[in-house]
N, C-alpha and C positions, 0 to 999 in steps of 0.2 A: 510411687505417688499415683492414685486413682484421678484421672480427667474427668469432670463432669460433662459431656458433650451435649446434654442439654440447655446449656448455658452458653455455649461456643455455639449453638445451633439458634437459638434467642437473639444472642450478640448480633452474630453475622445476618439473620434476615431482618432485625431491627434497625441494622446497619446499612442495608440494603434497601430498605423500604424509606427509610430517611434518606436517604441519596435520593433517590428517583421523587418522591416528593418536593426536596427542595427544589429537581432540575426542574419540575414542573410547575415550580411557583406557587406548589402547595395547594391538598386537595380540597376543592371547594367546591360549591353548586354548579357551579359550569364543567369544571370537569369530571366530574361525576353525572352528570348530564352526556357531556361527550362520550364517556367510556359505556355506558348503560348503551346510549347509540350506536355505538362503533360493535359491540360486540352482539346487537341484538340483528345487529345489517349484515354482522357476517354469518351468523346463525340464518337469516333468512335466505340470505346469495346460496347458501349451499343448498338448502329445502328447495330454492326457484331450481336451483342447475339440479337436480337429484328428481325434481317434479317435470322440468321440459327433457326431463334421460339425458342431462349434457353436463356430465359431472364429471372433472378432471382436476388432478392434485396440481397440475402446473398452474392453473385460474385460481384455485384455491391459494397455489403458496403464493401469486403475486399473489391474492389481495392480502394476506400476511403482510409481505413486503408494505403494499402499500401505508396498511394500518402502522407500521413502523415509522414509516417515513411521516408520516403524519405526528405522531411522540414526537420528532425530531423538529417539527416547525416548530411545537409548543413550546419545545427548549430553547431554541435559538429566540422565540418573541422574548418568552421569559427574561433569558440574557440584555436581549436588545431594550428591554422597557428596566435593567439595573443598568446598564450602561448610560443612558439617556436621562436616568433619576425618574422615571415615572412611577413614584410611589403607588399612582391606584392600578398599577398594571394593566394600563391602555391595550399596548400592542397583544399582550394577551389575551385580551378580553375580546379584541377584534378577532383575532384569529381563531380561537375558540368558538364564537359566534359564527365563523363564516364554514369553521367544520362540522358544526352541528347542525347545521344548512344542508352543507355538501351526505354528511350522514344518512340526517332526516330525506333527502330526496331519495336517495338511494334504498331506502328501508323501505319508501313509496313504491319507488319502480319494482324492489324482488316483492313485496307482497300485492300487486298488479299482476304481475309473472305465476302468480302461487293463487291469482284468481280471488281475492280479497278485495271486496268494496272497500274502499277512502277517500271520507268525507271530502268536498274538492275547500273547504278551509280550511282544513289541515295540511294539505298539499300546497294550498296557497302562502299557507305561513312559512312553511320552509325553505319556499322559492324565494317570499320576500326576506327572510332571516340572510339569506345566500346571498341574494342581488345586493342588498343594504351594505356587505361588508366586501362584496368583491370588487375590485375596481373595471372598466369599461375595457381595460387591453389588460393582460398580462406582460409587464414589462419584459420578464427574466425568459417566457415561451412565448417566442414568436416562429 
């Protein structure tokens, strides 16, 4: 009996790609906003460390890490806004908002670092996107 593994190869990343979609509450404007962010901040963080000669795979793989741990809030809001019944998915829409804050500023400081003019309203919106959704203390880091 012949195995088609193009099929089992379809299966499994369709299968895959639908997990990670649902844990993420399904992709939308926002997070495709985040991800466009996140990955164009790490492409800059490495251009800034590679432009000021301070380029190391240990700062690179945290910010891997961090960009992980990040997925991970999204999934847990996700969760926390089926738990709670928030059909328009509140808590995710907040936490999304306040990483594409946290993103955007970061994209500002490594193209600063890489010697690129930005607009100071565009710097401004992301600070206010950030402040808007973070709270005054962090309960959980003190």
């Amino acid at each position: 009996m012949k195995h088609n593994t193009d099929t089992l190869w379809v299966t499994l990343t369709g299968g895959g790609v639908s997990s990670i979609a649902y844990l993420l509450g399904g992709i939308d404007h926002l997070l495709t906003a985040f991800v466009i962010l996140m990955v164009i901040d790490y492409i800059t963080g490495v251009s800034a460390a590679w432009y000021d000669k301070k380029v190391s795979s240990k700062t690179a793989f945290k910010g891997l890490m961090k960009k992980g741990a990040m997925f991970s809030l999204i999934i847990v809001a996700t969760q926390m806004d089926i738990v709670f019944g928030n059909e328009g998915q509140f808590i995710r829409y907040a936490i999304l908002m306040f990483l594409i804050g946290t993103e955007g500023i970061s994209l500002i400081e490594n193209l600063g670092r890489l010697d690129v003019k930005i607009p100071k309203f565009l710097s401004d919106k992301f600070i206010q996107l950030k402040e808007e959704h973070d709270e005054s203390e962090n309960p959980i880091k003190k």
